[in-house]
C-alpha positions in Angstrom: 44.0 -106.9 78.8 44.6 -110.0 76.6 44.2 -113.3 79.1 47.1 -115.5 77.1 48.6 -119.1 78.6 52.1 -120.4 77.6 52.9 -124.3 78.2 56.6 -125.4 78.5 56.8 -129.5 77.9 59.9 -130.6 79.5 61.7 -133.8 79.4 64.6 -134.3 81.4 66.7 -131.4 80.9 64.9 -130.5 77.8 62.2 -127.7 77.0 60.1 -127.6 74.1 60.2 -124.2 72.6 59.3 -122.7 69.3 60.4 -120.7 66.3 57.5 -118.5 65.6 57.1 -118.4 62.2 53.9 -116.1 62.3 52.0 -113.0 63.7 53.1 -111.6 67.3 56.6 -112.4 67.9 57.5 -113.5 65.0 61.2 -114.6 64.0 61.4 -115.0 68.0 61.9 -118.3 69.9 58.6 -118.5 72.1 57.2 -120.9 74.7 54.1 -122.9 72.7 50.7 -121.3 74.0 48.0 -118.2 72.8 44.8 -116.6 74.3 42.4 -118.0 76.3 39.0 -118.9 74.5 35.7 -117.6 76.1 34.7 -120.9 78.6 37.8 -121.7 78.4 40.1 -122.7 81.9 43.9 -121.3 81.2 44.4 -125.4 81.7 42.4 -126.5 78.8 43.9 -123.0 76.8 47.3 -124.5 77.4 46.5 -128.2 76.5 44.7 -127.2 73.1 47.4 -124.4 72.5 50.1 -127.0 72.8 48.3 -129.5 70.1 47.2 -126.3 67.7 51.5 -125.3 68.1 53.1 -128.8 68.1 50.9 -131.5 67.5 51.8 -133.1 70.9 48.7 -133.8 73.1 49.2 -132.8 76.8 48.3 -134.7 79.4 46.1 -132.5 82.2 47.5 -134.3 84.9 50.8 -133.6 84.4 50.5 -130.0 84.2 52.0 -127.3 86.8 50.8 -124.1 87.2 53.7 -121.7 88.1 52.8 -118.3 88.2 51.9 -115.6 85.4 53.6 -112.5 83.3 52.3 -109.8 83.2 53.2 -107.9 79.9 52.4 -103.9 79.9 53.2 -101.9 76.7 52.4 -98.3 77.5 52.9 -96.9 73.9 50.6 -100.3 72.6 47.8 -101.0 74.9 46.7 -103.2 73.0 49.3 -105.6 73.3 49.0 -105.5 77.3 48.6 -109.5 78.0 48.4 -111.4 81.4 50.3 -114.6 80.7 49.3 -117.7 83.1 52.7 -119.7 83.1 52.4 -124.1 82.9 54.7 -126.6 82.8 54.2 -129.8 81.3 56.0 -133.4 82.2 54.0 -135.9 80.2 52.3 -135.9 76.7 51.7 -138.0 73.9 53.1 -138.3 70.5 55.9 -136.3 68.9 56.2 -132.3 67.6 56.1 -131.0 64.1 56.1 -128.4 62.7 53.0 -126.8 61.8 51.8 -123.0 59.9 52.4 -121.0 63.3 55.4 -122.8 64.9 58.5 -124.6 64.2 59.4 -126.8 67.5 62.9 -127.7 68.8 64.0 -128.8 72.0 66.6 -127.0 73.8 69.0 -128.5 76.6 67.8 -126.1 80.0 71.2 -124.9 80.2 71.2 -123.9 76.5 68.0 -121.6 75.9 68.4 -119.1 73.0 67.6 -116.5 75.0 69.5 -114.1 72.5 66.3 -115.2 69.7 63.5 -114.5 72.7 61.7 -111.3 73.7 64.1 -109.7 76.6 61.9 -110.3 79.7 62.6 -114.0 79.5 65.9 -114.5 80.8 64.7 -113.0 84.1 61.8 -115.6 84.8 62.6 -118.7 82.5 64.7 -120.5 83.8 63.5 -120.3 87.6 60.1 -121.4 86.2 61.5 -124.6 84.5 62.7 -125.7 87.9 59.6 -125.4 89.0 59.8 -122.2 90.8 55.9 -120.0 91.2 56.5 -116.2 90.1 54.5 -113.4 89.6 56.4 -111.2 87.3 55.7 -107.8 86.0 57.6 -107.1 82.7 56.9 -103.2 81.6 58.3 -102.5 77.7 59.6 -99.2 77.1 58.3 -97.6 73.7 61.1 -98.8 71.3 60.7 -102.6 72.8 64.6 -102.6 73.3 64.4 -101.9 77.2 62.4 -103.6 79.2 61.4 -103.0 83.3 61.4 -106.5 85.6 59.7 -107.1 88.4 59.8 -111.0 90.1 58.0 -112.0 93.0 58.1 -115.4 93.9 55.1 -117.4 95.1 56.8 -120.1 97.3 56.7 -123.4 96.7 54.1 -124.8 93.9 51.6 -126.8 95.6 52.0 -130.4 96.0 55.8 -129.8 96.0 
């Protein structure tokens, strides 16, 4: 199983999201993030994913762990991921655009969550108000269906 991270920067009632422009998910809006290199912690995986994505440079210290997705595709295996979920409230400089991503911020109440894989309305928007989950999210074969499972960790530490 593919270990994957996926950072959400938000500023006030803002989140950073992304049009993906290339490879898995494309023509989707995505959270910014990608796999986890070998010697890699899923914290540095986020930080570097959000640079390589948007350009903006997260700061560590600022960043919440709340939870992780895990994605099963029983007709794709191979795309089976566990997806450790951050939340980011400080960085520096400004997105762009780059090959893989085009970044936009979206008001919390306004996500597109008619341009994002289905699973994401169920788990979203409890994350970005800094709720922990564990979610299991099983796609049927066509990718139009897909089984939810949310189990909520409590409280995130230091909260």
């Amino acid at each position: 199983m593919r270990e994957v991270v996926l950072c959400f920067p938000v500023r006030g009632h803002e989140v950073l999201l992304g049009h993906k422009k290339t490879g898995f998910g494309k023509g989707n809006t995505v959270g910014l993030g990608g796999g986890i290199e070998p010697g890699e912690t899923p914290e540095q995986a986020a930080i570097r994913e959000l640079h390589e994505e948007s350009g903006l440079v997260g700061l560590p210290e600022s960043l919440t762990h709340l939870g992780q997705v895990t994605f099963l595709f029983p007709t794709r295996e191979n795309w089976d991921m566990r997806v450790q979920l951050f939340v980011l409230g400080a960085w520096k400089g400004e997105p762009v655009e780059t090959t893989e991503i085009r970044p936009e911020w979206f008001p919390l109440d306004r996500i597109p969550f008619d341009r994002m894989w289905d699973d994401s309305k169920h788990w979203l928007p409890r994350v970005l108000v800094g709720e922990a989950l564990d979610v299991l999210a099983t796609y049927q074969e066509d990718l139009s269906k897909v089984d939810i499972q949310v189990i909520p960790r409590g409280l995130p530490s230091g909260s």
